[in-house]
C-alpha positions in Angstrom: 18.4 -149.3 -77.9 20.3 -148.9 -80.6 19.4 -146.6 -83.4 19.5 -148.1 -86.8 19.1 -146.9 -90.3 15.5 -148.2 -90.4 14.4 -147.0 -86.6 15.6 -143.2 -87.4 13.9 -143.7 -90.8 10.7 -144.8 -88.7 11.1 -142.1 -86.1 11.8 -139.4 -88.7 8.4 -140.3 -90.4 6.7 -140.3 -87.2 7.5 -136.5 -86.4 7.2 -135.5 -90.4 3.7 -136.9 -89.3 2.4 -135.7 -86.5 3.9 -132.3 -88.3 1.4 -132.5 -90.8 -1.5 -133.2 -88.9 -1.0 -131.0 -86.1 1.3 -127.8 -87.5 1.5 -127.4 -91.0 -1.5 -124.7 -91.8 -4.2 -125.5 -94.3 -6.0 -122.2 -96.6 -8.7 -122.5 -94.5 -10.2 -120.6 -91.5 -11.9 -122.0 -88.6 -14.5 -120.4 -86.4 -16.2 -121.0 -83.1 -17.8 -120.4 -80.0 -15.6 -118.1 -77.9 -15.8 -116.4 -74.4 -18.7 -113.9 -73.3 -17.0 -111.9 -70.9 -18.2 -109.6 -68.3 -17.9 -105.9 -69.2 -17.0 -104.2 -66.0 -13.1 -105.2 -66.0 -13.2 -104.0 -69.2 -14.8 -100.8 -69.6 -14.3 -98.1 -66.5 -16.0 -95.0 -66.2 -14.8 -93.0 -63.7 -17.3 -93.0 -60.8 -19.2 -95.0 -62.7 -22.9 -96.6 -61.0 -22.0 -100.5 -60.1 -24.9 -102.5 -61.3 -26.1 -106.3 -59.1 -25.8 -108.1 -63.1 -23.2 -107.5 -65.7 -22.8 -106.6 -69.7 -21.1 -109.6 -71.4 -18.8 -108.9 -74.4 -19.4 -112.0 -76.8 -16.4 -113.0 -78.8 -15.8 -115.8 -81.8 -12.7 -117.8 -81.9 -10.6 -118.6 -84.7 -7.8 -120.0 -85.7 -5.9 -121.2 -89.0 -6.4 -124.7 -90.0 -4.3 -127.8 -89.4 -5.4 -131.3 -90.7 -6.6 -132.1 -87.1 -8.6 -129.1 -86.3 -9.8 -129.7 -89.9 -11.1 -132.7 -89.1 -12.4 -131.6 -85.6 -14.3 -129.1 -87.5 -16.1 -131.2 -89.9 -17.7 -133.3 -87.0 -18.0 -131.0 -83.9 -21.4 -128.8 -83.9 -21.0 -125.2 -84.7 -17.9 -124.7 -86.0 -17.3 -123.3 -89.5 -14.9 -124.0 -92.1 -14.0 -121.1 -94.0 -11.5 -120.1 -97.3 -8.9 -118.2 -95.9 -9.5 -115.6 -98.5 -12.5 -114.9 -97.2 -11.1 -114.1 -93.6 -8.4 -111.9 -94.7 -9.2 -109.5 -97.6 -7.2 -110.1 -100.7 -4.5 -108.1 -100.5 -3.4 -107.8 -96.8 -1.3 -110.1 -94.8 -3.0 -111.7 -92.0 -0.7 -109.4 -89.2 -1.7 -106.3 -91.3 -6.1 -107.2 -91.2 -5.6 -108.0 -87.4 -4.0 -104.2 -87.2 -7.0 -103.0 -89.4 -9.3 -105.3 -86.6 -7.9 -103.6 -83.9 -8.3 -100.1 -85.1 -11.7 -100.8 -86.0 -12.4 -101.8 -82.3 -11.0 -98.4 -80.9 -13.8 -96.9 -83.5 -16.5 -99.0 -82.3 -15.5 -97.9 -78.7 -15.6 -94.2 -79.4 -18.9 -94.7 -81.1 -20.4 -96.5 -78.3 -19.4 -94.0 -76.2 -20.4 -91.3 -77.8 -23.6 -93.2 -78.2 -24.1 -93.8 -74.5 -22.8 -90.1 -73.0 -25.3 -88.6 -75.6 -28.0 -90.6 -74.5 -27.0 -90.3 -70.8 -26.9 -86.1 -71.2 -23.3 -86.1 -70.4 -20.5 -83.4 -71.3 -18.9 -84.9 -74.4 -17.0 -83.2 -77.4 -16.1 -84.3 -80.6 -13.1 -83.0 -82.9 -12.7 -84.4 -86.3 -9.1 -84.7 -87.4 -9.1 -86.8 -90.7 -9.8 -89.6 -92.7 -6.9 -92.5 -93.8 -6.4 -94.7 -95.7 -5.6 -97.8 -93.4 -5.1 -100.0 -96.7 -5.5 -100.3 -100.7 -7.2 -103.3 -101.6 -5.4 -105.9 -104.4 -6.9 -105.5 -108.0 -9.2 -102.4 -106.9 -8.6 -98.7 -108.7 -6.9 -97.7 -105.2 -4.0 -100.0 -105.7 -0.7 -98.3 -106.0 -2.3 -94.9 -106.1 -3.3 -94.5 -102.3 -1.7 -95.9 -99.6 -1.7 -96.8 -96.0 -1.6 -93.2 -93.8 -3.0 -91.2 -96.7 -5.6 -88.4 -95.5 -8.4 -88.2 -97.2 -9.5 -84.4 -97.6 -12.1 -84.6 -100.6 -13.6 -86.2 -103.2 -14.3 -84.2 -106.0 -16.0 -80.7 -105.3 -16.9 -82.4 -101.8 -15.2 -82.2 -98.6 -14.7 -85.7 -96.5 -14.4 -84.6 -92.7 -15.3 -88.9 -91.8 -15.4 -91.4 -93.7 -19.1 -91.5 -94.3 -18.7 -88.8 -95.9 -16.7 -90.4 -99.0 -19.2 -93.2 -98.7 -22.5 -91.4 -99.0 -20.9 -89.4 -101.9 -20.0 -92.5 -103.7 -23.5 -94.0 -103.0 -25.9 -94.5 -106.0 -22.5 -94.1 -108.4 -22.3 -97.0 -111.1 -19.0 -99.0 -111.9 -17.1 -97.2 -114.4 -18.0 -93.7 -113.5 -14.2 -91.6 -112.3 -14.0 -90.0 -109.4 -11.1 -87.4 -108.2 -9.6 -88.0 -104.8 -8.1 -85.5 -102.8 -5.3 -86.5 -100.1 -2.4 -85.2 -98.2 0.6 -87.7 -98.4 4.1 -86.3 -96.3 2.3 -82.7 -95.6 1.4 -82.6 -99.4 -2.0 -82.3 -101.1 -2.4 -84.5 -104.2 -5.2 -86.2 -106.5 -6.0 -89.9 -107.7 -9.1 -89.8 -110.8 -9.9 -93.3 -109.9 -13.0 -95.4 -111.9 -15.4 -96.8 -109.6 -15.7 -101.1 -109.3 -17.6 -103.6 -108.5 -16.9 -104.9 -104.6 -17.2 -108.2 -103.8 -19.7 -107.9 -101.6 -23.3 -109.2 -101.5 -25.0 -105.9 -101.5 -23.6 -104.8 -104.9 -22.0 -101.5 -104.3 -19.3 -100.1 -105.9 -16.1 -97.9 -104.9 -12.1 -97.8 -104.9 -11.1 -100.2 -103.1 -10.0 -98.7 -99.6 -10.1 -99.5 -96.2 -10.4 -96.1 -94.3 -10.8 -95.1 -90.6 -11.4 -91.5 -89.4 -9.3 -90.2 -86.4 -11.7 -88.1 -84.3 -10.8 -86.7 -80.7 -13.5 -87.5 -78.7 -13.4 -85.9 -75.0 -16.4 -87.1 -72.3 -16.6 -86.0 -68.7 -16.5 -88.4 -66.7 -13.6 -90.3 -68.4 -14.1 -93.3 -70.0 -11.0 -95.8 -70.0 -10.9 -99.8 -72.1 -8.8 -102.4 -71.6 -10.2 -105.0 -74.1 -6.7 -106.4 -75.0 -6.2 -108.1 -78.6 -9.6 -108.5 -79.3 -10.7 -107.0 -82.7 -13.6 -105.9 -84.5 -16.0 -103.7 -84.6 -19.5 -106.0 -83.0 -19.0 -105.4 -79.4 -20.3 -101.9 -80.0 -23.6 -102.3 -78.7 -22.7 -104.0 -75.2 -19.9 -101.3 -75.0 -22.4 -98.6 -75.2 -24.9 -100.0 -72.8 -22.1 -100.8 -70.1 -20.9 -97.3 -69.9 -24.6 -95.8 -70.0 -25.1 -98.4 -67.6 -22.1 -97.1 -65.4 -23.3 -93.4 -65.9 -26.6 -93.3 -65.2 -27.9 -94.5 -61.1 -30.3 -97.0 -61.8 -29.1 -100.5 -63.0 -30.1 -101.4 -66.1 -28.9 -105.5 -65.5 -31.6 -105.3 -63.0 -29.5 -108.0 -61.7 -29.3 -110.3 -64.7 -26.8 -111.4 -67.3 -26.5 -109.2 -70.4 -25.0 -110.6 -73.5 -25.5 -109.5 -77.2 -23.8 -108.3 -80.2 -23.5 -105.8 -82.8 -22.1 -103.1 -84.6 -23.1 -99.7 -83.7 -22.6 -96.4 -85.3 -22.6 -93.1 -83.9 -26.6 -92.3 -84.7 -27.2 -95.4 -82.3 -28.4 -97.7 -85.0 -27.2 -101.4 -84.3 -26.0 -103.4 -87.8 -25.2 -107.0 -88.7 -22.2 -108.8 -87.6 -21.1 -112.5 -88.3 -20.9 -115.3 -86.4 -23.9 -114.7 -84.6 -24.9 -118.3 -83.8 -21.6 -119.2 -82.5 -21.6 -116.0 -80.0 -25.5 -117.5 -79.0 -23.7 -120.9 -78.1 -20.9 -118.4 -76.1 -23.1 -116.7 -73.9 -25.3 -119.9 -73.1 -22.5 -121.6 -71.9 -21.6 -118.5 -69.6 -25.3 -118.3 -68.2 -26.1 -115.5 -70.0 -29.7 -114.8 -69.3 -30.8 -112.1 -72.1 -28.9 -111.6 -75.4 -29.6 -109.1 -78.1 -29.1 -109.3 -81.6 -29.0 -106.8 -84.4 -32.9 -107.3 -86.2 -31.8 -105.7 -89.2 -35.7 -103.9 -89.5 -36.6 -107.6 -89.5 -35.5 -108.8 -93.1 -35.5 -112.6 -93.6 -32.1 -113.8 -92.3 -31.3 -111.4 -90.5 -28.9 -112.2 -87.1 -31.8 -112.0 -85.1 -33.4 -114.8 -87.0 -30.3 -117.1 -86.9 -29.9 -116.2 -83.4 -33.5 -117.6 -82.3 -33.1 -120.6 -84.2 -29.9 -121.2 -82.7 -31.0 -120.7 -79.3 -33.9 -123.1 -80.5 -31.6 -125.5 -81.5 -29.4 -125.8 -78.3 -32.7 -125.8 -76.0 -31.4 -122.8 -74.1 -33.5 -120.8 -71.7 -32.0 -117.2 -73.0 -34.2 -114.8 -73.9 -33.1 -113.8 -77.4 -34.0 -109.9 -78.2 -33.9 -108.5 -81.7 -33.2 -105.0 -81.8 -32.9 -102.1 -84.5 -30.9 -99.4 -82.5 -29.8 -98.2 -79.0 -32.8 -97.4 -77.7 -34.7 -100.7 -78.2 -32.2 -101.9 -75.9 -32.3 -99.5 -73.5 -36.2 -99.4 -73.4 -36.4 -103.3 -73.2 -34.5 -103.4 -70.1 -35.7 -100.8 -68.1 -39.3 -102.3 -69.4 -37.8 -105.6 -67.8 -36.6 -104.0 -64.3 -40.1 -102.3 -63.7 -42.1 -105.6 -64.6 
């Protein structure tokens, strides 16, 4: 065939196309149902118990949008259409929040286990080692004053060993009010006086605009080791935790069942809100999951629990949706289940 002007004029539109609908990147964010994965490739302890049922960690996918998945989106059930600004914060590249994602995984997995040995009465030690500054956020009182790899030593008169520590401090502070922040840069102390903001957030707090994470050296006997690959984020904490008290302790919790939930947890045990939550519901039915729990948030309206039921409702799953407040409720709930 022989290519005129008008064919490669025809074929050139074709492929500037099918570039547009299926490559070129729209500002938006697109989220849904991802995998809900067994926990025992994942998480090792060594000469850990084996248990008849597994932990599942729940995941969300997403993805930026083309004009096809766009379009996908708008008609398929529960997937969500977000601004792309309110994926990434404003401020950091995409490359730099999935960093900040991952880091914040490794936290949630030394909390869980720290969580889990405790609770299981098993040797564990804990070495605190910093606070830093993992990024400034764009247009907040940190910008251009602190920057990534800082350590954070103090905050006025008080010393900041974790980073709850600068949190708690700035708790119950009003915008406008200056606070002095102490940090080490290249092996040299130095201060920011930084006035507190509004952060866009929906609880109304206030602060200087930083994303921290503390570097602790946590040491447990019997070792724990994870191999959860790129995933992100900090709301597989509670199913990390229960897998490794799972693995250390001789009875099995599973009592032979699927386990799936989600949540943040901290190191006092308490479980806290993550997003997504219907979306990781739709996950675990699809993988057969047979008992999910989700963060109750001391039972406020809307909380993930709430969504999470009337998701499950929704789908006509047989799951067993579970709200819990904390470690323990977990924990008691299905060694409850196992005796009944």
């Amino acid at each position: 065939m022989r290519l005129t002007k008008k064919r490669i004029l025809g074929l050139l539109a074709v492929i500037l196309i099918v570039y547009l609908l299926g490559v070129y990147q729209l500002p938006y964010y697109i989220q849904k149902p991802g995998g809900a994965d067994a926990l025992d490739p994942i998480v090792e302890v060594e000469g850990g118990y084996p248990s008849e049922g597994d932990m599942h960690l729940v995941t969300i996918s997403g993805m930026q949008a083309t004009p096809i998945l766009y379009a996908a989106a708008l008609v398929l059930p529960h997937q969500e259409i977000l601004p792309l600004d309110q994926v990434f914060p404003e401020g950091m590249s995409q490359e730099d929040y999935m960093a900040a994602q991952l880091q914040v995984m490794e936290s949630s997995q030394e909390a869980s286990t720290v969580v889990a040995y405790e609770a299981a009465g098993e040797e564990i030690n804990i070495d605190y080692q910093g606070v830093y500054v993992v990024a400034a956020v764009d247009g907040l009182p940190a910008e251009g004053k602190l920057e990534s790899g800082d350590r954070i030593i103090g905050i006025d008169d008080a010393e900041v060993s974790e980073s709850q520590d600068l949190l708690d401090y700035i708790e119950g502070k009003e915008a406008g009010d200056t606070v002095t922040v102490v940090y080490e840069r290249d092996d040299e102390e130095q201060t920011a006086d930084l006035e507190l903001a509004p952060l866009d957030d929906e609880e109304g707090r206030v602060g200087v605009g930083i994303n921290l994470v503390t570097d602790r050296e946590v040491t447990v006997q019997p070792e724990t080791q994870f191999s959860s690959g790129s995933i992100g984020g900090p709301s597989a904490g509670l199913m990390f935790s229960l897998e490794i008290y799972d693995q250390l302790t001789e009875g099995d919790l599973t009592g032979g069942k699927q386990i799936g939930g989600t949540g943040e947890i901290d190191y006092e045990g308490n479980v806290h809100r993550i997003g997504g939550i219907d979306k990781k519901i739709v996950a675990s039915d699809k993988e057969d999951v047979d008992i999910f729990f989700a963060p109750n948030e001391g039972g406020r309206e809307g909380s993930n629990y709430e969504v999470a039921a009337e998701t499950a409702e929704s789908i006509d799953t047989d799951m067993e949706v579970v709200p819990v407040d904390n470690f323990e409720d977990a924990v008691d709930y299905l060694e409850n289940a196992a005796n009944e």
